[in-house]
C-alpha positions as CSV (number, residue, x, y, z in Angstrom):
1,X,0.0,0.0,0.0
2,X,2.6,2.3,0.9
3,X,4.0,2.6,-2.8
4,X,0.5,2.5,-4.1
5,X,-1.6,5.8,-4.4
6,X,-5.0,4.2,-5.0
7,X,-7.4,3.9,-2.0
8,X,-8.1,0.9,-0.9
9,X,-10.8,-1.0,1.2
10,X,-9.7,-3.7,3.6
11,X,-12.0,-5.8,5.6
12,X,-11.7,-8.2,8.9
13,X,-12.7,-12.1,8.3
14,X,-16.6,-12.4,9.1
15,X,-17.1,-9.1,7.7
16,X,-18.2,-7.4,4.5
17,X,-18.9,-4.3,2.2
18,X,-22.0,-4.3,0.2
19,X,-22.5,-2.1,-3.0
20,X,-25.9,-1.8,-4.8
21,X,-27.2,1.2,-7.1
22,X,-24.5,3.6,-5.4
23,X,-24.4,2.8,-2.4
24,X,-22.7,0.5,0.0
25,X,-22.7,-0.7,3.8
26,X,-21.0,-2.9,6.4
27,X,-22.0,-6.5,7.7
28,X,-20.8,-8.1,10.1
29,X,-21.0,-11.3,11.7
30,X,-19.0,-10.3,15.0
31,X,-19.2,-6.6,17.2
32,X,-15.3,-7.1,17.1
33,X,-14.7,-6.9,13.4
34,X,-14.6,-4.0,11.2
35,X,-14.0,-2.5,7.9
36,X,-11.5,0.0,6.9
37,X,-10.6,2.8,4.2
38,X,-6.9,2.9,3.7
39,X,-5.6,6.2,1.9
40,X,-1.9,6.9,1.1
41,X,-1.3,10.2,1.9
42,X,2.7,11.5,1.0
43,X,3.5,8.3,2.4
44,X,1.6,7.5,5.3
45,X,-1.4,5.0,5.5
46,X,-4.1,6.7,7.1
47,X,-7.0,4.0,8.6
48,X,-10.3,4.8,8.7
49,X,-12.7,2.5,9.9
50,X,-16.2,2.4,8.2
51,X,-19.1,1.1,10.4
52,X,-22.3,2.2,9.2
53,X,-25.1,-1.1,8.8
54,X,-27.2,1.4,6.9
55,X,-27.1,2.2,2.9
56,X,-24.9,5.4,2.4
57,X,-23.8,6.9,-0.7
58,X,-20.5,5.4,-2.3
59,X,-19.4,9.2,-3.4
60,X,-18.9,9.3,0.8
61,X,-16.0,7.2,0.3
62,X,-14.9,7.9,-2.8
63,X,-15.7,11.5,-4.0
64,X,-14.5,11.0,-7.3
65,X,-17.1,8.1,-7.6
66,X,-18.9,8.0,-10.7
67,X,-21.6,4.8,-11.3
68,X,-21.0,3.2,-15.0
69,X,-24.6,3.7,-17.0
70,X,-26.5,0.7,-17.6
């Protein structure tokens, strides 16, 4: 990650990220596990965990985010 300068989504086991129609949300399995937003910024990972069990707009993660037409 630290020579890449894509962002990146990581996720603990029993855990998941779900995308529909632009938007996206966590579920998990466990209280204990999470999912995370990695950015490189000028060389530091920054972690930022994402916990929200309810739909939200993908553009909230990823303001350059524009859905492919159908």
């Amino acid at each position: 990650m630290k020579t890449q300068t894509a962002t990146a989504l990581a996720v603990d086991n029993n855990c998941a990220i779900v995308f529909q129609d632009g938007f996206y949300k966590v579920i998990k399995s466990k209280e204990t596990v999470n999912a995370f937003l990695l950015e490189n910024l000028n060389g530091e990972i920054k972690k930022r965990k994402i916990d929200n069990p309810d739909f939200k707009p993908v553009v909230n993660l990823f303001p350059g985010y524009k859905e492919e037409p159908k």
